[in-house]
N, CA, C and O atoms as a MOPAC input file, in Angstrom:
PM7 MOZYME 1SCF
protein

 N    -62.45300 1   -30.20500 1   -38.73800 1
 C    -62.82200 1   -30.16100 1   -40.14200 1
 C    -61.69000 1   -30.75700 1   -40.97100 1
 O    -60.52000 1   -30.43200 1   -40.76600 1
 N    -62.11100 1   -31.78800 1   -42.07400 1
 C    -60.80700 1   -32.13400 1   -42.54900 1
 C    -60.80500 1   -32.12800 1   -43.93900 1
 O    -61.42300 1   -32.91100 1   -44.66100 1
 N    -60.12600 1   -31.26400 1   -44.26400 1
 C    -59.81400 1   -30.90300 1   -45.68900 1
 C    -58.88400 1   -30.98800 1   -46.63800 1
 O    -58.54700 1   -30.27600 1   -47.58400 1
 N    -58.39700 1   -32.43000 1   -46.00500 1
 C    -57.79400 1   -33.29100 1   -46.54300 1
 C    -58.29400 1   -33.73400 1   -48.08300 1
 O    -59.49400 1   -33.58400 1   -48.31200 1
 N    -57.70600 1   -34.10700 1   -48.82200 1
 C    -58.43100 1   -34.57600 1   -50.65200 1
 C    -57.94800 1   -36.30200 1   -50.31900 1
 O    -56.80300 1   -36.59800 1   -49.97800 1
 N    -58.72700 1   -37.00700 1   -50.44500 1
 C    -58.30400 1   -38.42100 1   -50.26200 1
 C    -57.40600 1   -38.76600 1   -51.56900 1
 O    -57.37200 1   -38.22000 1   -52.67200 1
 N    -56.66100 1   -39.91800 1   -51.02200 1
 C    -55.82200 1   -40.57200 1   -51.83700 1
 C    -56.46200 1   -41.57100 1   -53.01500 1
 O    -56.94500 1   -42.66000 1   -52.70500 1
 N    -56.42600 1   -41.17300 1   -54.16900 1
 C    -57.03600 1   -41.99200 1   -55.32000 1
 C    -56.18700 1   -43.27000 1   -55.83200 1
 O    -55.18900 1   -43.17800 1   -56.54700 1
 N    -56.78400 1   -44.56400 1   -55.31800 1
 C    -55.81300 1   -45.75000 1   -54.77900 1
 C    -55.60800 1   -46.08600 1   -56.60400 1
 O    -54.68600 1   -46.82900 1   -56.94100 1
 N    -56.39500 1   -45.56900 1   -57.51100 1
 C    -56.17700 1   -45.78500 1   -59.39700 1
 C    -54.81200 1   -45.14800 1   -59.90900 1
 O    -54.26400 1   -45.60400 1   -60.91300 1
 N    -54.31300 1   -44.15000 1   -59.23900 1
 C    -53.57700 1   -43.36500 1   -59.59000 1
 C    -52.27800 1   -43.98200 1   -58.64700 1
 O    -52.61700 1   -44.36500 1   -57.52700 1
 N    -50.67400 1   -44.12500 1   -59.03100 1
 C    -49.70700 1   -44.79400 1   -58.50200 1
 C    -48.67600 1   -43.37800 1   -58.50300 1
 O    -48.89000 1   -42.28800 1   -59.03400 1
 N    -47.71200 1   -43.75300 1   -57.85100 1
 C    -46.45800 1   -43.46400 1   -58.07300 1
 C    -45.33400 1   -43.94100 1   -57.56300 1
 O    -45.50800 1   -44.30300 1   -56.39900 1
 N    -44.01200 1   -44.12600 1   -58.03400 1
 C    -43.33200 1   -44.83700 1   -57.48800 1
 C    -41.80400 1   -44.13400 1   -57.34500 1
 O    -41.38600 1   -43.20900 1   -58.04100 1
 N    -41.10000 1   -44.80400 1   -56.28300 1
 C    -39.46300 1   -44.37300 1   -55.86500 1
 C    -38.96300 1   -45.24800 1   -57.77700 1
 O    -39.40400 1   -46.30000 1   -58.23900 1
 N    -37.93600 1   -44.25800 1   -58.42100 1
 C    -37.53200 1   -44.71300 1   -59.37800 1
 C    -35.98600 1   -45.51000 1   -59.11200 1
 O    -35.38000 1   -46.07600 1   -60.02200 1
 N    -35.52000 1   -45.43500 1   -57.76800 1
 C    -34.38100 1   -46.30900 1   -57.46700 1
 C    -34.82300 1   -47.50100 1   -57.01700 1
 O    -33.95800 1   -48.35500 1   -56.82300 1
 N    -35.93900 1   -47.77500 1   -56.80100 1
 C    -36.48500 1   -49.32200 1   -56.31100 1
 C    -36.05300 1   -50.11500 1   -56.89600 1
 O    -35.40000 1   -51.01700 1   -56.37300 1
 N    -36.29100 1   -50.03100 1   -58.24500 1
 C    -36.14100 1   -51.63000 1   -59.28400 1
 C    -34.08200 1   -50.90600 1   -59.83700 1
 O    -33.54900 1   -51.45200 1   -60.80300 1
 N    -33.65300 1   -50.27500 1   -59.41300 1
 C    -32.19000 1   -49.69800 1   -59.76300 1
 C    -31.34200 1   -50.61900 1   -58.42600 1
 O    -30.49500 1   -51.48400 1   -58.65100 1
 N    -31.81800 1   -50.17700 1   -56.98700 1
 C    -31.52700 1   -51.33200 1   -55.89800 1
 C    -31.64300 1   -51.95000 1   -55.77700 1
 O    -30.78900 1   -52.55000 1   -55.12400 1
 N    -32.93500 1   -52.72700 1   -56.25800 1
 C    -32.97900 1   -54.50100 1   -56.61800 1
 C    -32.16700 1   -54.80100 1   -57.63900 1
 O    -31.89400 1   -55.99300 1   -57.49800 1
 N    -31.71900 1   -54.45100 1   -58.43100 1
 C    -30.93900 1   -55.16500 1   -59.67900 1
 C    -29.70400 1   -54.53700 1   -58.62400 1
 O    -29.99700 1   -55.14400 1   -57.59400 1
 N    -28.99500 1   -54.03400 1   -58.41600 1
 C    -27.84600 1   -54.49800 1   -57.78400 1
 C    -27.72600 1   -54.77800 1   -56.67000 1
 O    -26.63800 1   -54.58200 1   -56.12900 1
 N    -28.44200 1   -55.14600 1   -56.19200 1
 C    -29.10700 1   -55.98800 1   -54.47800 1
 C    -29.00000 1   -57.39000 1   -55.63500 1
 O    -28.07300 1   -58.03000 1   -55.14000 1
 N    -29.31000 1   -57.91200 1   -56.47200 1
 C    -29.60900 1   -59.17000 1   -56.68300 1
 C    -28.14800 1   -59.55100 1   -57.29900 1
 O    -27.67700 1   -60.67500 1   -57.13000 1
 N    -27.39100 1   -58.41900 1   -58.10900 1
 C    -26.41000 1   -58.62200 1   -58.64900 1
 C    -25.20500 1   -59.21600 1   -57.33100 1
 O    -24.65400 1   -60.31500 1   -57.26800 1
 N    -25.09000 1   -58.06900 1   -56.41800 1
 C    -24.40100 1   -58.33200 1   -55.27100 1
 C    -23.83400 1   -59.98800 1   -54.64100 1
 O    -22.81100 1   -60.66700 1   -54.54700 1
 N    -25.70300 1   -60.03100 1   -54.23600 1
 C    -26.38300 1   -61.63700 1   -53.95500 1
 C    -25.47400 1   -62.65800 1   -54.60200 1
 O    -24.79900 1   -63.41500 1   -53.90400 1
 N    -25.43900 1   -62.70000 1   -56.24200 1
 C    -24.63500 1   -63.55900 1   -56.99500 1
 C    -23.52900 1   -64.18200 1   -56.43200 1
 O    -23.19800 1   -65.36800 1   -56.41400 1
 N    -22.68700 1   -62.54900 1   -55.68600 1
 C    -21.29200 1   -62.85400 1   -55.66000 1
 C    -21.16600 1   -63.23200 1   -54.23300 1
 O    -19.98100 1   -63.06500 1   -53.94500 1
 N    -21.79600 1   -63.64400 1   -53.24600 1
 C    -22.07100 1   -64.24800 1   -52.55600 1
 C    -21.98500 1   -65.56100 1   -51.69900 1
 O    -23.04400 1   -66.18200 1   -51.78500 1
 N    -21.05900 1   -66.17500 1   -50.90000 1
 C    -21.74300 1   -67.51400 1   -50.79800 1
 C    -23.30000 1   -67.31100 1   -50.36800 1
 O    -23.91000 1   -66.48300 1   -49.69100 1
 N    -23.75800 1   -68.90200 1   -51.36100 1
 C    -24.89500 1   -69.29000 1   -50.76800 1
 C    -25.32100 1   -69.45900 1   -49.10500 1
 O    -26.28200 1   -68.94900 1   -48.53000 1
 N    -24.40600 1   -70.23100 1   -48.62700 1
 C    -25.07800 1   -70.40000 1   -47.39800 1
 C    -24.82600 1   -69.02400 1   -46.10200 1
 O    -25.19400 1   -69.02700 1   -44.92700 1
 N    -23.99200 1   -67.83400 1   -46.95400 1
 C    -24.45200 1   -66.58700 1   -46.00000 1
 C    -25.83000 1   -65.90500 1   -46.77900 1
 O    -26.77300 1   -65.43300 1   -46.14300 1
 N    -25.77200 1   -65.94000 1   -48.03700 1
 C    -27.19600 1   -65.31900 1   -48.55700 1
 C    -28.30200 1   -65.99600 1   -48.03300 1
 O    -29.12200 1   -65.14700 1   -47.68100 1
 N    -28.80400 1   -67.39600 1   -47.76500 1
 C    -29.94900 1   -67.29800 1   -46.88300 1
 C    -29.80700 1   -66.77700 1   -45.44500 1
 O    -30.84100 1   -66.98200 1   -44.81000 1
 N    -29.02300 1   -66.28100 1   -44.87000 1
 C    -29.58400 1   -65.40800 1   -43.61600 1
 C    -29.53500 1   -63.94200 1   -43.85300 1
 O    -29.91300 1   -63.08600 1   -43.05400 1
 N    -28.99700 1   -63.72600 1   -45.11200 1
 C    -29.72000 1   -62.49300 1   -45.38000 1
 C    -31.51300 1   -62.22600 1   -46.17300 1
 O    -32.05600 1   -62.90200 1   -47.04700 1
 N    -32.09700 1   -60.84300 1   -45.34600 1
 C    -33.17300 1   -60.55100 1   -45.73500 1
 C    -33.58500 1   -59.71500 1   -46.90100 1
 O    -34.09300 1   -58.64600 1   -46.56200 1
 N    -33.52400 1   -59.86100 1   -47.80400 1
 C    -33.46700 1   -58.33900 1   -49.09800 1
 C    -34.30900 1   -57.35000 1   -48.87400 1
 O    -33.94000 1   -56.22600 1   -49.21500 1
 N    -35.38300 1   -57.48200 1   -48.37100 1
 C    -36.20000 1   -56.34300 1   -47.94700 1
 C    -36.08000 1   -55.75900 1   -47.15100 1
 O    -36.63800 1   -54.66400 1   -47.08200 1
 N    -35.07900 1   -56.36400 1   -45.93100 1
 C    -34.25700 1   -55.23100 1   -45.03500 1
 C    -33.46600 1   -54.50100 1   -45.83500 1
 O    -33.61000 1   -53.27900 1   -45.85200 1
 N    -32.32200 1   -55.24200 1   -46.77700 1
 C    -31.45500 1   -54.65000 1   -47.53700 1
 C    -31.59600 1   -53.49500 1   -48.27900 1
 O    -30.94300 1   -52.45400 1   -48.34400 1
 N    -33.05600 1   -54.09700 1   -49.08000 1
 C    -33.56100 1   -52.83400 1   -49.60000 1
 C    -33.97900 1   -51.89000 1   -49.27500 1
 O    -33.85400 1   -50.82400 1   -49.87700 1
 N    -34.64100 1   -52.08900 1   -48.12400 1
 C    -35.10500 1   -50.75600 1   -46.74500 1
 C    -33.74400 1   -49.90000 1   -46.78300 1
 O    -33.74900 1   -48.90000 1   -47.50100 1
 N    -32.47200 1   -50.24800 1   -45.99800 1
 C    -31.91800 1   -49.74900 1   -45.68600 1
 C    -30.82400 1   -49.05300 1   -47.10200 1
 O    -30.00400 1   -48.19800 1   -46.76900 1
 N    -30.84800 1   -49.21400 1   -47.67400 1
 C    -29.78200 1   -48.81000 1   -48.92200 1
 C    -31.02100 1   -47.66900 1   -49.77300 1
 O    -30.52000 1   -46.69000 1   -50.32600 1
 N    -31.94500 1   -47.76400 1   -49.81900 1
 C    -33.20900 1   -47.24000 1   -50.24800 1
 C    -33.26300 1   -45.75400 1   -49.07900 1
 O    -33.28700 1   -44.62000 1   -49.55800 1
 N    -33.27100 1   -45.91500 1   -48.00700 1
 C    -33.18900 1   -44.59900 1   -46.89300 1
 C    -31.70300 1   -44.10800 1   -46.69600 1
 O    -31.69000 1   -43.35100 1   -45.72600 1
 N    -30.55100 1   -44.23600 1   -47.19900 1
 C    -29.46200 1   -43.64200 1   -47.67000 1
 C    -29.47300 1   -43.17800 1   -49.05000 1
 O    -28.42700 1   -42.73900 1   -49.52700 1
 N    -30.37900 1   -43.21900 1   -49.64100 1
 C    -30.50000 1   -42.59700 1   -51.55000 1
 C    -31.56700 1   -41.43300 1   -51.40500 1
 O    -32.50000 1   -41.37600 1   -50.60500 1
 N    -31.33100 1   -40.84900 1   -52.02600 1
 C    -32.23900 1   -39.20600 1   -52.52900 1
 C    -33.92000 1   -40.32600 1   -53.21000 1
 O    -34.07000 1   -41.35400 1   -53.86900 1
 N    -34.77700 1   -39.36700 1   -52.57000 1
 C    -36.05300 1   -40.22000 1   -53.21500 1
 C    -36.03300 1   -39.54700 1   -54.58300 1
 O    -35.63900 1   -38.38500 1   -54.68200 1
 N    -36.43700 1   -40.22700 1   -55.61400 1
 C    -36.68000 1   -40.33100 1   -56.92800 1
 C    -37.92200 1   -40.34200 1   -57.26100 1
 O    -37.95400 1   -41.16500 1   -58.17600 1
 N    -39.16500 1   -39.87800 1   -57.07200 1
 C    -40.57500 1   -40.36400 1   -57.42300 1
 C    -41.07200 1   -40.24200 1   -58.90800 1
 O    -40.53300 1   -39.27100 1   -59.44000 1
 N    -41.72000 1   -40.75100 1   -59.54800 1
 C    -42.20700 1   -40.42200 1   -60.69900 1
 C    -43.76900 1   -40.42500 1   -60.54800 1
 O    -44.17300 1   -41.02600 1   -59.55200 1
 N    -44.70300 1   -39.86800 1   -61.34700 1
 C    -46.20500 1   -40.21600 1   -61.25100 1
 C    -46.09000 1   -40.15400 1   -63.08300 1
 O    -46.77900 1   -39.21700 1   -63.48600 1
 N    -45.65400 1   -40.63600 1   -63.81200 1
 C    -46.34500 1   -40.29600 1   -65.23200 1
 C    -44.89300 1   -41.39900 1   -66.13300 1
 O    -43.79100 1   -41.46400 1   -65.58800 1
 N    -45.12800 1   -42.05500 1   -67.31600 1
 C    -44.65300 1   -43.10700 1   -67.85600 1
 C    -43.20200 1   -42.36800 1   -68.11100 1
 O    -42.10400 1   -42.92300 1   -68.13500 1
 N    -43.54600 1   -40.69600 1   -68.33100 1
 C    -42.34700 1   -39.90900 1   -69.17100 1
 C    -41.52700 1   -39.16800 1   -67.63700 1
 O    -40.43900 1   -38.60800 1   -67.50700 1
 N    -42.32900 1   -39.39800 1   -66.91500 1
 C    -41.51100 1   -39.25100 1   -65.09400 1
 C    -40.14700 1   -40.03600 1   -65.05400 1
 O    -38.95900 1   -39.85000 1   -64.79300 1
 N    -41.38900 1   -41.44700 1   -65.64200 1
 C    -40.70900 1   -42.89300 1   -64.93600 1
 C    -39.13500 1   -42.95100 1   -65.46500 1
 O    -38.16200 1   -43.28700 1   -64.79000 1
 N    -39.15400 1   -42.38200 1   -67.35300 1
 C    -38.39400 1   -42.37100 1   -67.62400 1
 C    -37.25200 1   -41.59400 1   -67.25900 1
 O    -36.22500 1   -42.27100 1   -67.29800 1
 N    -37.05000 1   -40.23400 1   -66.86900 1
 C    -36.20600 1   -39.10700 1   -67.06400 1
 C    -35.80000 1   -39.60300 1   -65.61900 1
 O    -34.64200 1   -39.45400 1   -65.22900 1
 N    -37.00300 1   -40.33900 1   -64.63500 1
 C    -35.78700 1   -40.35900 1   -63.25900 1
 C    -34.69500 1   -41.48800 1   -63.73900 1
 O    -33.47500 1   -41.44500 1   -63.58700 1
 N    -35.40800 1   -42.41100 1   -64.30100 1
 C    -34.54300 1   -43.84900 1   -64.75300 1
 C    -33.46400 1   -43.02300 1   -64.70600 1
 O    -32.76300 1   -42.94600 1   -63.69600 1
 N    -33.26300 1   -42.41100 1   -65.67500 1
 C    -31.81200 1   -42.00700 1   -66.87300 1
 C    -30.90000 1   -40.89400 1   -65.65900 1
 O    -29.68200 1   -40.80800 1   -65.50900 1
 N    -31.96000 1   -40.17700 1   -64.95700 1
 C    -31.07000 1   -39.15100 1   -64.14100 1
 C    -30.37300 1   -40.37900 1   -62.60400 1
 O    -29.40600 1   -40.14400 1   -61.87900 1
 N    -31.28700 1   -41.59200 1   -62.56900 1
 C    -30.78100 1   -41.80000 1   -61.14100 1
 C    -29.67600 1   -43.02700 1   -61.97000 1
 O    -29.07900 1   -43.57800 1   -61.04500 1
 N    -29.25200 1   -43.57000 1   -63.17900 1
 C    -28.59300 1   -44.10100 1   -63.26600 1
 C    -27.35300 1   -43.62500 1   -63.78200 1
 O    -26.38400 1   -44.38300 1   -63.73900 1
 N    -27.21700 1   -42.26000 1   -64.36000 1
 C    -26.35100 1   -41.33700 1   -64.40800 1
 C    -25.28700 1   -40.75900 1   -63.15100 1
 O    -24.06100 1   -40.82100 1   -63.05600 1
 N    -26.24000 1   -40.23000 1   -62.32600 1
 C    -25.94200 1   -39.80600 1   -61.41500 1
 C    -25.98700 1   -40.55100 1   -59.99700 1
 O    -25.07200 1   -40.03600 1   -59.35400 1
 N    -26.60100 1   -41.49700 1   -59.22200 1
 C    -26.32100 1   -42.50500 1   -58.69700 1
 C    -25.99700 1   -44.05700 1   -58.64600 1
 O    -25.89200 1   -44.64300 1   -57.56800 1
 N    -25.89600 1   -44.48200 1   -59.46600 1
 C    -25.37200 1   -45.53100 1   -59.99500 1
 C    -23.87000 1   -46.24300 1   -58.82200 1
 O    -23.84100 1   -47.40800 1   -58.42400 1
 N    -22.69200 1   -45.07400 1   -58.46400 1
 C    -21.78600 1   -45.76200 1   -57.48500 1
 C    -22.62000 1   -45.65100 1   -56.08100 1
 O    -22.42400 1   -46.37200 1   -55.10200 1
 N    -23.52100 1   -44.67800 1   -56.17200 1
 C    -23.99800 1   -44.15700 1   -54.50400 1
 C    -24.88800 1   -45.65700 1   -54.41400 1
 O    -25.04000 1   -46.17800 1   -53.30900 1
 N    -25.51500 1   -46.36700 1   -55.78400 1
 C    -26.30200 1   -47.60800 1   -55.25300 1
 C    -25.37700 1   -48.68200 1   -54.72800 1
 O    -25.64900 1   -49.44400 1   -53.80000 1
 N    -24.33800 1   -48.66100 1   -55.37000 1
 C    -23.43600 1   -49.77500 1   -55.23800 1
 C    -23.02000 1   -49.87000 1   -53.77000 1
 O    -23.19800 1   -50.83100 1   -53.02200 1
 N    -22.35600 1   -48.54900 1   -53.45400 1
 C    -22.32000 1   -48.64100 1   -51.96900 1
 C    -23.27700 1   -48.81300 1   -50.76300 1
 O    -22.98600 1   -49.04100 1   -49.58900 1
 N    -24.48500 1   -48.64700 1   -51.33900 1
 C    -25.60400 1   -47.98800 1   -50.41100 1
 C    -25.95900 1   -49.87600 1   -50.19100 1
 O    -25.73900 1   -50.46300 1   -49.13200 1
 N    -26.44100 1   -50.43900 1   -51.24700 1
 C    -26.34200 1   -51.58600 1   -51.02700 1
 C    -25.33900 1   -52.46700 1   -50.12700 1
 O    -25.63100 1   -52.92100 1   -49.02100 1
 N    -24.05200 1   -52.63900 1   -50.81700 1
 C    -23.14200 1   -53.30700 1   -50.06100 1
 C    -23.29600 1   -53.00100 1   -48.25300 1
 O    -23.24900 1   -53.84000 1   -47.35200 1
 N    -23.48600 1   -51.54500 1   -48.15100 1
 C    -23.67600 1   -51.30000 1   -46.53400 1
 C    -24.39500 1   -51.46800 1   -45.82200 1
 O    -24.28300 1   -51.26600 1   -44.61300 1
 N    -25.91800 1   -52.15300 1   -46.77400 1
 C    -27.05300 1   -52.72500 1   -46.40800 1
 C    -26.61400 1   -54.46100 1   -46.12000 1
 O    -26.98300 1   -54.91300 1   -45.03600 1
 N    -26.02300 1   -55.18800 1   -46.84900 1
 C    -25.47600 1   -56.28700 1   -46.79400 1
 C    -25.25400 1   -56.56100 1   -45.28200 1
 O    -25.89900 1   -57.30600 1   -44.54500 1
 N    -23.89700 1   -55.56700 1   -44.92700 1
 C    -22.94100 1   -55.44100 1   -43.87900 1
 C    -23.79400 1   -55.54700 1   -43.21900 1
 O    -23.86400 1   -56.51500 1   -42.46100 1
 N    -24.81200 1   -54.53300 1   -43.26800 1
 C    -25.21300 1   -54.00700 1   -41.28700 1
 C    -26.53800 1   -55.01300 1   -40.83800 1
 O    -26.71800 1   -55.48500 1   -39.71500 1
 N    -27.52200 1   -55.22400 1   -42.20200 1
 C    -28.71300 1   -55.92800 1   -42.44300 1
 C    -28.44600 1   -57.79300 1   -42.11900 1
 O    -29.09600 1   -58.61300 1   -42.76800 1
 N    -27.82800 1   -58.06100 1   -41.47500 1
 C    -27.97100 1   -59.67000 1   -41.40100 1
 C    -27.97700 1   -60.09700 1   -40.30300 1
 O    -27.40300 1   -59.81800 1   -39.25100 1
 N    -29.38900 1   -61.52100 1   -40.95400 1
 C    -30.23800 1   -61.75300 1   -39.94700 1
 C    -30.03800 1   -62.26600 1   -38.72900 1
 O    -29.26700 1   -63.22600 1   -38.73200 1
 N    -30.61400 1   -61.85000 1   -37.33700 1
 C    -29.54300 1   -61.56800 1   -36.29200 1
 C    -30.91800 1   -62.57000 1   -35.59800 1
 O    -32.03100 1   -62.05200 1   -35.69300 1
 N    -30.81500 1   -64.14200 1   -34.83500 1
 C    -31.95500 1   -64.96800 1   -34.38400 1
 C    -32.39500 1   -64.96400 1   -33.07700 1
 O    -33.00400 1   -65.79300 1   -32.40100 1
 N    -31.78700 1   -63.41800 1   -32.77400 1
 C    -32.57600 1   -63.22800 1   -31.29300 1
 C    -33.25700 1   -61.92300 1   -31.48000 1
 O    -33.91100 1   -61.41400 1   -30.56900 1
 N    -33.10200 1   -61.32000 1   -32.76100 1
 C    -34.20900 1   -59.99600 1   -33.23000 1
 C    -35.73200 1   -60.48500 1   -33.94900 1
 O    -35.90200 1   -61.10000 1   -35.00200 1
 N    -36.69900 1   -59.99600 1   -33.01800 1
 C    -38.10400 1   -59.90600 1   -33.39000 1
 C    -38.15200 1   -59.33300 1   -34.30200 1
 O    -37.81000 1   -58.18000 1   -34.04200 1
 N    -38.56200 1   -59.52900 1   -36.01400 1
 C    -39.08000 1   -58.44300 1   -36.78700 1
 C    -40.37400 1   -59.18300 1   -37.34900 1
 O    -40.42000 1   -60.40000 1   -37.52500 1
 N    -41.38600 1   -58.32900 1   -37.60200 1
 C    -42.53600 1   -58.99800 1   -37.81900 1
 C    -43.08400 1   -58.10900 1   -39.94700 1
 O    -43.89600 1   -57.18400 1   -39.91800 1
 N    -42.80100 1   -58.34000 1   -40.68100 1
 C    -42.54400 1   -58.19800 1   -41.96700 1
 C    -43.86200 1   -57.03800 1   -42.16700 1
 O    -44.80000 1   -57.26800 1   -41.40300 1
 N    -44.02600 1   -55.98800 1   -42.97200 1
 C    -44.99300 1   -55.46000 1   -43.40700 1
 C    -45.29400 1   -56.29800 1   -44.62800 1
 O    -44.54800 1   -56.97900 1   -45.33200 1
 N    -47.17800 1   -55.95600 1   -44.71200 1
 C    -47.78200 1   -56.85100 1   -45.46500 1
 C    -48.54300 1   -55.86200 1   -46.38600 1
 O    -48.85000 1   -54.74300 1   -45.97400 1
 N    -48.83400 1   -56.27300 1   -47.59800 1
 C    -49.57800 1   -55.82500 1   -48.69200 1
 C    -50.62900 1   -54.33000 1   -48.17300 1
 O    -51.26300 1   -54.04800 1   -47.15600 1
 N    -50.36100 1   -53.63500 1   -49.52300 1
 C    -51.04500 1   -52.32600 1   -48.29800 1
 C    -52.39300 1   -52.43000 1   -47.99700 1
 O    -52.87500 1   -51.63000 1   -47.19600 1
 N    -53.07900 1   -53.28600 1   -48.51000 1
 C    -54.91900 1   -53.85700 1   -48.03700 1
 C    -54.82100 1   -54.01200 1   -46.66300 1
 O    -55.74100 1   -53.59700 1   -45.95900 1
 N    -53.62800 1   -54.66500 1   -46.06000 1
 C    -54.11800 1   -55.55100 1   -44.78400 1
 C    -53.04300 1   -54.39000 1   -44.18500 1
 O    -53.59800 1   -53.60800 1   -43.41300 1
 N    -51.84400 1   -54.18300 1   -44.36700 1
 C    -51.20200 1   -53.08900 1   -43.35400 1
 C    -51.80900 1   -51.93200 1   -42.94500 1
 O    -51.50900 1   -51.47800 1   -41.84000 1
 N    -52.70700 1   -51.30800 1   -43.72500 1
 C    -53.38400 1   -49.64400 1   -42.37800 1
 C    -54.01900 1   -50.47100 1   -41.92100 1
 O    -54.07900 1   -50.12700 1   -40.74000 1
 N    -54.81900 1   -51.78000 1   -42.06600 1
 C    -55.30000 1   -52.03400 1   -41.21800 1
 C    -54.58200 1   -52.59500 1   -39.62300 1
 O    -55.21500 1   -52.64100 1   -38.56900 1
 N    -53.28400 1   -52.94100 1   -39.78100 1
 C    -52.77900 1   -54.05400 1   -39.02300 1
 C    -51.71300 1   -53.15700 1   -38.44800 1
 O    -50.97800 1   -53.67900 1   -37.61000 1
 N    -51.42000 1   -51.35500 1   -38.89400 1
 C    -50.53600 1   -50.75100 1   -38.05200 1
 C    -51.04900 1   -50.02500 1   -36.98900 1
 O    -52.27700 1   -50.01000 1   -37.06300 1
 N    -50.62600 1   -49.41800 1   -36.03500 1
 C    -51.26900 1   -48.69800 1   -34.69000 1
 C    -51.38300 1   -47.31400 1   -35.55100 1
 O    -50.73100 1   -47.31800 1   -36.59500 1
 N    -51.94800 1   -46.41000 1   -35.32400 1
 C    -52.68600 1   -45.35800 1   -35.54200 1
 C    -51.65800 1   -44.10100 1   -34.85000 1
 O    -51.55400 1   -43.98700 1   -33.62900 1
 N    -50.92100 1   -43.18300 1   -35.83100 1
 C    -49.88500 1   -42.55100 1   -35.35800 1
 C    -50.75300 1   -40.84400 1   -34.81500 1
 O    -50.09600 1   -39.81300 1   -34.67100 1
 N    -51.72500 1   -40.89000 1   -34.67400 1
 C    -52.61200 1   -39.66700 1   -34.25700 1
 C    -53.33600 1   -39.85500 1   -33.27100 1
 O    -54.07100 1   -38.95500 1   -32.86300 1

């Protein structure tokens, strides 16, 4: 019997350090040479600096805000590092298989079934 409540795909919510790790994931990037930044991947980067940070979720515009202000208060050096250590460990290595996740329409369809 499954009494589960399905997921209402109208309704969002989001990690409020996402767009906080991309802006200093991109800032980082800057300082960079170019020709090591193309063998880096940012969406590894961001994977990995993103699973060293406290999740932040918001569901509501006045969520979105109060995490903004609490995760840039209060993590702001933890991004800086969390990033940079994503840099370090995240680069792209041409004998590793990774095959990219895709838009969430086509990924449940295209992952193996964890049940």
């Amino acid at each position: 019997m499954n009494t589960s409540t399905p997921i209402n795909s109208t309704k969002f919510y989001r990690n409020a350090l996402e767009p906080l790790v991309a802006e200093e994931l991109e800032r980082q990037l800057q300082h960079l040479p170019p020709q090591l930044v193309k063998y880096l991947q940012s969406e590894q980067i961001m994977a990995y600096a993103l699973n060293r940070l406290p999740a932040m979720y918001a569901t509501s515009i006045e969520g979105w805000q109060r995490q903004q202000l609490v995760a840039k208060n209060r993590f702001q050096n933890q991004i800086v590092v969390a990033v940079r250590q994503g840099i370090a460990a995240v680069q792209r290595d041409p004998l590793k298989v990774s095959t990219p996740l895709m838009l969430r329409e086509n990924l449940e369809s295209s992952l193996p079934s964890l049940v």
